[in-house]
C-alpha positions as CSV (number, residue, x, y, z in Angstrom):
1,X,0.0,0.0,0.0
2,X,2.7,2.6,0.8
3,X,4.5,1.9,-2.6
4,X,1.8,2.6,-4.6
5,X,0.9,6.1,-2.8
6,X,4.3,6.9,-2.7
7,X,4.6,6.2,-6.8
8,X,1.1,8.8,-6.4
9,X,3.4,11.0,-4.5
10,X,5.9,10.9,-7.4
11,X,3.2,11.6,-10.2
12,X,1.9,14.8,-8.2
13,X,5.5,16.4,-7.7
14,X,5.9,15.3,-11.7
15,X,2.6,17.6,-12.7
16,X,3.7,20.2,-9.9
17,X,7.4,20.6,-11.7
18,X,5.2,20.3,-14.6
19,X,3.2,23.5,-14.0
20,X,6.4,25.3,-12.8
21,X,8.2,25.0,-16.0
22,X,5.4,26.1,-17.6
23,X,4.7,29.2,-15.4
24,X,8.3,30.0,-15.5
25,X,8.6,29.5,-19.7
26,X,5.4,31.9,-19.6
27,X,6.9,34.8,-17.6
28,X,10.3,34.7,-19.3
29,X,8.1,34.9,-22.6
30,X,6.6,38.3,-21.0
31,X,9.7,39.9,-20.1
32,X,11.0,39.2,-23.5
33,X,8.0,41.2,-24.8
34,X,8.2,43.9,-22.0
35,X,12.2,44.3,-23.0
36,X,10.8,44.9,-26.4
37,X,9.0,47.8,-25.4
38,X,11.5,50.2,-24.0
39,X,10.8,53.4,-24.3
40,X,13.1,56.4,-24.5
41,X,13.2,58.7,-21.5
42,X,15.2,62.0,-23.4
43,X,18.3,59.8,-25.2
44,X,19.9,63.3,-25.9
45,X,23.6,63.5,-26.3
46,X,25.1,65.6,-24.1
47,X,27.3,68.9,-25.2
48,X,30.2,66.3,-26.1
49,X,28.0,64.6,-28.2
50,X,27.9,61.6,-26.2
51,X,24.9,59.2,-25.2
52,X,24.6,58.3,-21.5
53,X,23.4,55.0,-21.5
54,X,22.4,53.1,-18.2
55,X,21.5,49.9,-17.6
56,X,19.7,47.1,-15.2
57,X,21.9,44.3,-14.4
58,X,21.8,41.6,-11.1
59,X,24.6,42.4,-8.4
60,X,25.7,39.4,-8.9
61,X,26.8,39.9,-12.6
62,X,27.7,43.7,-12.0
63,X,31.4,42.5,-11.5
64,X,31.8,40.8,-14.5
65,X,30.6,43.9,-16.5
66,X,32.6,46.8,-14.7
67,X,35.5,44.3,-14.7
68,X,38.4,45.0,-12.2
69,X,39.0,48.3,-11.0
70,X,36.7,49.1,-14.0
71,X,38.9,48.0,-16.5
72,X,35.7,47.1,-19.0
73,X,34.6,50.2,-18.3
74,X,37.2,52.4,-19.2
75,X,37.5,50.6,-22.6
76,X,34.0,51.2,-23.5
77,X,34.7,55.1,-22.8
78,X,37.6,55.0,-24.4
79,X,36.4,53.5,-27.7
């Protein structure tokens, strides 16, 4: 008896994951679409006829973008 609820077990958590994966494939589908839809908040060069641009990134890959000591940084500006 306890093998076959525990196989019943194992088919819930399987339709759970199931509806997680799905959830999850739905919302990344919606951010896509939101990214899409950026809109421009000025954009004007400044007197050097430069473009500040700013962007949105997770702490955790901040470091791998500024580099070290802000070595990708620099190169960005300087190009």
């Amino acid at each position: 008896m306890s093998e076959h609820n525990s196989n019943m077990d194992n088919e819930d958590n399987g339709q759970q994951n199931n509806n997680n994966n799905n959830n999850n494939n739905n919302n990344n589908e919606n951010n896509m679409n939101n990214s899409s839809n950026v809109t421009n908040r000025g954009g004007n060069a400044n007197s050097h006829g430069r473009l500040e641009v700013r962007f949105l990134v997770c702490s955790r890959d901040a470091g791998a973008i500024i580099g070290k000591k802000g070595s990708n940084i620099q190169t960005l500006r300087q190009k």
